[in-house]
C-alpha positions in Angstrom: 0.0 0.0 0.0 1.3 3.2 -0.6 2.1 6.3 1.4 -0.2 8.4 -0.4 -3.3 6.1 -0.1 -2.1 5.4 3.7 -2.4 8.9 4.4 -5.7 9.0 3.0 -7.2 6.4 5.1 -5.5 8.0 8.2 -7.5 11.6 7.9 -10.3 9.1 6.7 -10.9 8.2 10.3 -10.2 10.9 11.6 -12.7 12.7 10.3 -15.0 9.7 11.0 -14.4 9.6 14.7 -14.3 13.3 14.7 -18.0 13.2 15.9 -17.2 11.3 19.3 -16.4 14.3 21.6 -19.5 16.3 20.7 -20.7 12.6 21.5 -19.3 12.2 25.1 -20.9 15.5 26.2 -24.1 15.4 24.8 -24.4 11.4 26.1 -23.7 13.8 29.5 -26.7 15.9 28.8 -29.0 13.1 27.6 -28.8 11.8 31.3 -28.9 15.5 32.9 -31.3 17.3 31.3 -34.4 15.8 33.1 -33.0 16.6 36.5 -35.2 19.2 37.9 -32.9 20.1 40.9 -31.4 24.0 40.9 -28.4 22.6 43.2 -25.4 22.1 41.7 -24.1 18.0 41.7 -21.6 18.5 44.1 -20.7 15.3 44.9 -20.7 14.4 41.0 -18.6 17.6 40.3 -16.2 16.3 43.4 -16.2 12.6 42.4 -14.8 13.9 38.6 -12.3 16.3 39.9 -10.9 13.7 42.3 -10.4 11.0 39.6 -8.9 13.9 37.4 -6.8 15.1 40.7 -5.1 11.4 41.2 -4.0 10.5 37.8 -2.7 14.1 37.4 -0.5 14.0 40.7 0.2 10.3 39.9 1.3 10.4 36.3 3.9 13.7 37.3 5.4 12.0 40.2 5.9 8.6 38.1 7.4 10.6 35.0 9.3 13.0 37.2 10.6 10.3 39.4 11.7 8.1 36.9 13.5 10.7 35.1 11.1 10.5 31.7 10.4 14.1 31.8 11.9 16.8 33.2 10.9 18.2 36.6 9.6 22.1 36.6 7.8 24.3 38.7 5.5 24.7 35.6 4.9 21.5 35.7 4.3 21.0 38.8 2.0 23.9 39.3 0.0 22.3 36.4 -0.3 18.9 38.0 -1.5 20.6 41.6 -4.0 23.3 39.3 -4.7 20.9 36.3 -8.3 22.8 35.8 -7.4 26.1 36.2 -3.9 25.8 34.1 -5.8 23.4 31.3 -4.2 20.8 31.4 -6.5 18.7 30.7 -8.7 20.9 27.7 -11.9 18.6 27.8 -12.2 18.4 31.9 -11.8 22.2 31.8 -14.3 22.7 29.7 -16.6 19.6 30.8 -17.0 20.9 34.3 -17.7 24.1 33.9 -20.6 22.5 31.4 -21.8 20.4 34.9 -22.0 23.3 37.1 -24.1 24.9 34.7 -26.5 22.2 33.8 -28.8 23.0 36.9 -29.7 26.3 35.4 -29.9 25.5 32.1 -31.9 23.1 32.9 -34.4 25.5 34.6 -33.8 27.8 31.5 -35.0 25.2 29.2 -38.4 24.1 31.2 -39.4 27.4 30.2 -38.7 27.2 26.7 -41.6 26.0 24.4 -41.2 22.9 21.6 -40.7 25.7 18.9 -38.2 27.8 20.8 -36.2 25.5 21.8 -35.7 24.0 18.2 -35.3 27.8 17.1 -32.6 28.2 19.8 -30.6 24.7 18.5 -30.7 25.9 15.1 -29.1 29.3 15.6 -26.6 27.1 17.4 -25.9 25.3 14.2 -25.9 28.2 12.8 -23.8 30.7 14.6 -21.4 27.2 14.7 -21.5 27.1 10.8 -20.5 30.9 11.0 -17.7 30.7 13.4 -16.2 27.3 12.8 -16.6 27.0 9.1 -16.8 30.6 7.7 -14.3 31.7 10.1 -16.2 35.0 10.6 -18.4 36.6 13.6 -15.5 35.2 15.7 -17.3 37.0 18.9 -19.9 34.1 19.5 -17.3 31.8 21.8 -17.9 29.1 19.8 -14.9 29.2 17.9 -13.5 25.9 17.4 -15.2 23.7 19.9 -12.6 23.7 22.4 -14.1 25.8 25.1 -17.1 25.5 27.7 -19.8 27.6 25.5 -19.5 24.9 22.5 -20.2 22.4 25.3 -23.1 23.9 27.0 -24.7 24.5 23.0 -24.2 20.9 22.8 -26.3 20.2 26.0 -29.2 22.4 24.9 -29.2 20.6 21.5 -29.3 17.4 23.3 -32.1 18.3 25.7 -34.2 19.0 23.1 -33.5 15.5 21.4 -34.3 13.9 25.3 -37.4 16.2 26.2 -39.3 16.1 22.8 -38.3 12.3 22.2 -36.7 13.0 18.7 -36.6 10.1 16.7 -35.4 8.9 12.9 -37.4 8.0 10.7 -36.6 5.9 8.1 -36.1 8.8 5.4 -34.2 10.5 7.8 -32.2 8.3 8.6 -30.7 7.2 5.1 -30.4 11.0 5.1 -28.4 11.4 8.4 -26.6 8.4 7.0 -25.6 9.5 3.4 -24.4 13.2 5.0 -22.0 11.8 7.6 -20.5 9.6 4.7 -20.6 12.4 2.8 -19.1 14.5 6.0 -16.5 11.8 6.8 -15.3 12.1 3.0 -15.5 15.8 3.3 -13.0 15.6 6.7 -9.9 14.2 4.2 -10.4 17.8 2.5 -11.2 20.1 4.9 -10.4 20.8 8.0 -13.5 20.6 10.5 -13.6 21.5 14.4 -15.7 20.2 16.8 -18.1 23.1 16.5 -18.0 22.9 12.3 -21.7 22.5 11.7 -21.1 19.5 9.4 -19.8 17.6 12.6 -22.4 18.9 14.4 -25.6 17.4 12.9 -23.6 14.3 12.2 -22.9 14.1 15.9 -26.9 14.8 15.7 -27.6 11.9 13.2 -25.3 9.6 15.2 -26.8 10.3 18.5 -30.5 9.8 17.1 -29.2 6.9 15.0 -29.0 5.5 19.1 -30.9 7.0 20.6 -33.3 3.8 20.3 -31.4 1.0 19.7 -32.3 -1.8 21.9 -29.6 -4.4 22.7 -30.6 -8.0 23.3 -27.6 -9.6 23.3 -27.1 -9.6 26.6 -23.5 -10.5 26.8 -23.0 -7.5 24.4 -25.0 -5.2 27.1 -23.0 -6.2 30.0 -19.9 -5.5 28.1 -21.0 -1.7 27.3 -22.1 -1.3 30.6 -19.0 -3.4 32.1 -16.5 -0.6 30.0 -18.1 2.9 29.7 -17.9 3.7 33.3 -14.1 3.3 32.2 -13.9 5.8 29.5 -13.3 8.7 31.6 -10.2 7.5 32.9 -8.9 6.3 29.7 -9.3 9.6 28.8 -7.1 11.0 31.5 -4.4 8.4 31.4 -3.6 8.9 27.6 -4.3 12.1 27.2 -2.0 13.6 29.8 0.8 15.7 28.6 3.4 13.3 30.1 2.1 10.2 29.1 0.6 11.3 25.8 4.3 12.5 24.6 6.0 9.3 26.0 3.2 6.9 24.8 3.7 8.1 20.7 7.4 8.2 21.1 9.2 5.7 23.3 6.3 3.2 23.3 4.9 3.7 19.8 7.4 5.2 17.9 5.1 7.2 15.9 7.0 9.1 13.8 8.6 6.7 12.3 5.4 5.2 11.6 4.7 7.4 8.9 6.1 5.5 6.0 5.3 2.3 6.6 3.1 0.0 4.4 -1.1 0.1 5.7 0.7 2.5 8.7 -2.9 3.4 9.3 -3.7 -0.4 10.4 -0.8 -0.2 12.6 -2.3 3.3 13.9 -5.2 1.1 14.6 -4.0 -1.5 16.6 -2.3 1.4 18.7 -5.4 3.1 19.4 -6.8 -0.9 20.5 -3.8 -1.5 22.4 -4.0 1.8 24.3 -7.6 1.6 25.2 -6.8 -1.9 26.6 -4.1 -0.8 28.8 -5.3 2.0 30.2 -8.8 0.3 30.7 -6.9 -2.1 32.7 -5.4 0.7 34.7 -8.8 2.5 35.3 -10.1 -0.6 36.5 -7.1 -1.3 39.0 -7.6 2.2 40.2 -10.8 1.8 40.9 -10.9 -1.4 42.4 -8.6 0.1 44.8 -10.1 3.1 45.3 -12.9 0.4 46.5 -10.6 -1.4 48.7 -9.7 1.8 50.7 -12.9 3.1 51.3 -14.1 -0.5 52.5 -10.5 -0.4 54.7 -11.9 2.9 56.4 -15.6 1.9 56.7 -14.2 -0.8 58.5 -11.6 1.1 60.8 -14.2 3.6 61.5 -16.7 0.8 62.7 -13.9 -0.9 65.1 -13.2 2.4 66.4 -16.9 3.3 67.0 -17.8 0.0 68.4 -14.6 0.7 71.3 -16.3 4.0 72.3 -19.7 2.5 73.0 -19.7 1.1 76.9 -20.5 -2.1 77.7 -23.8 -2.4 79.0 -24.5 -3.1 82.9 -24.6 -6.3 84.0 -28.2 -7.7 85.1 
């Protein structure tokens, strides 16, 4: 195979799995958007930030301590502030997203059928605008990498929950025939996450769904077994020190490049890394569980010595 057509098939998927963050968040909202609470999920918020807070520290002090990266203050003031110094983009963005949902939420119950579809199509609009015309820059959308893109994702996805949006069959070899035609599109141009062509086939895929009922039932436990894992997957590759470690000393990346079907060897790295660091979300968590049952426990034994016996006869 070629280098040419290998390139090819490498921005192919690309632009096919372009759709998948735009996915992640409004999979968030989907689940949200019914909540009719005005308090903030602090324990949710919390839980997030902790998981982020560990591998943060955790992947520093391995890489610093084994000498894989260079120890800075920089650094180090990123790992102990990873929100507020960005160091992880999509948690940045994501959380601010959460601690907004309450009132959007509220925002949206009093929002009719037709203004709320009005109000998800100037999205799509204004995203077309910014992201694809590269003009009327002032929105915030800009290229999908920020909190507004993410909260114009949630109010597109509330309206798909609360007004039970479905395909039909014509729409759906619509939505179908556009993200091929998107996907193809992606090895030309360069789309963001915002690009309103991503958008509504983030739209089509989500509805495409939305519906689907599993009855395999090995197949359902496996979904349910693994995307409680996807978050930490997340943070594990995508840190700055393991990300630059992972394509170079592990994967050799680079020199990648020019090999024959490179793009099935890109492939089997993507498989291979979601396998590994699946397997370390897991043993975190699993030991995360093992702590908290250690302290449940030591806090019962000490409770149990401050209660007097009870008075004979």
């Amino acid at each position: 195979m070629t280098d040419a057509v290998s390139a090819v098939f490498i921005k192919l998927f690309g632009s096919l799995f372009l759709p998948s963050v735009n996915l992640f968040v409004m999979i968030s909202a989907y689940f949200s958007c019914t909540s009719r609470s005005e308090r903030i999920n602090v324990r949710k918020s919390a839980k997030l930030w902790g998981q982020l807070f560990f591998y943060s520290i955790f992947l520093f002090t391995v890489f610093t301590a084994t000498n894989t990266i260079p120890y800075s203050g920089e650094g180090l003031l990123q790992t102990l502030l990873p929100t507020l110094k960005e160091k992880y983009w999509f948690f940045s963005a994501y959380i601010v997203m959460l601690v907004l949902s309450p009132f959007i939420n509220a925002m949206l119950r009093d929002l009719s059928k037709r203004s709320h579809l009005t109000l998800c199509l100037i999205i799509i609009v204004a995203a077309g605008i910014t992201a694809d015309a590269h003009i009327f820059n002032t929105t915030g959308i800009s290229n999908g990498y920020n909190a507004i893109w993410f909260c114009c994702l949630y109010v597109i996805a509330a309206y798909l929950r609360l007004h039970d949006v479905r395909l039909t069959r014509k729409t759906a070899l619509i939505g179908g025939l556009f993200y091929a035609a998107a996907t193809i599109a992606g090895c030309f141009a360069s789309f963001k996450y915002s690009s309103a062509t991503t958008s509504l086939s983030s739209i089509f895929i989500f509805l495409a769904f939305k519906h689907l009922n599993i009855k395999n039932v090995r197949a359902a436990n496996a979904i349910c077994f693994i995307s409680p894992l996807t978050f930490g997957i997340y943070l594990i590759h995508d840190s700055p020190e393991m990300r630059s470690f992972m394509y170079e000393n592990i994967f050799h990346s680079s020199e990648m490049y020019d090999l024959p079907a490179s793009f099935l060897i890109f492939l089997a790295f993507a498989a291979a890394t979601f396998v590994a660091c699946a397997i370390g979300e897991l043993l975190r968590r699993e030991a995360a569980r093992s702590i908290v049952h250690i302290v449940k426990y030591l806090k019962t034994r000490i409770e149990a010595r401050k209660i007097p016996p009870s008075p004979a006869g």
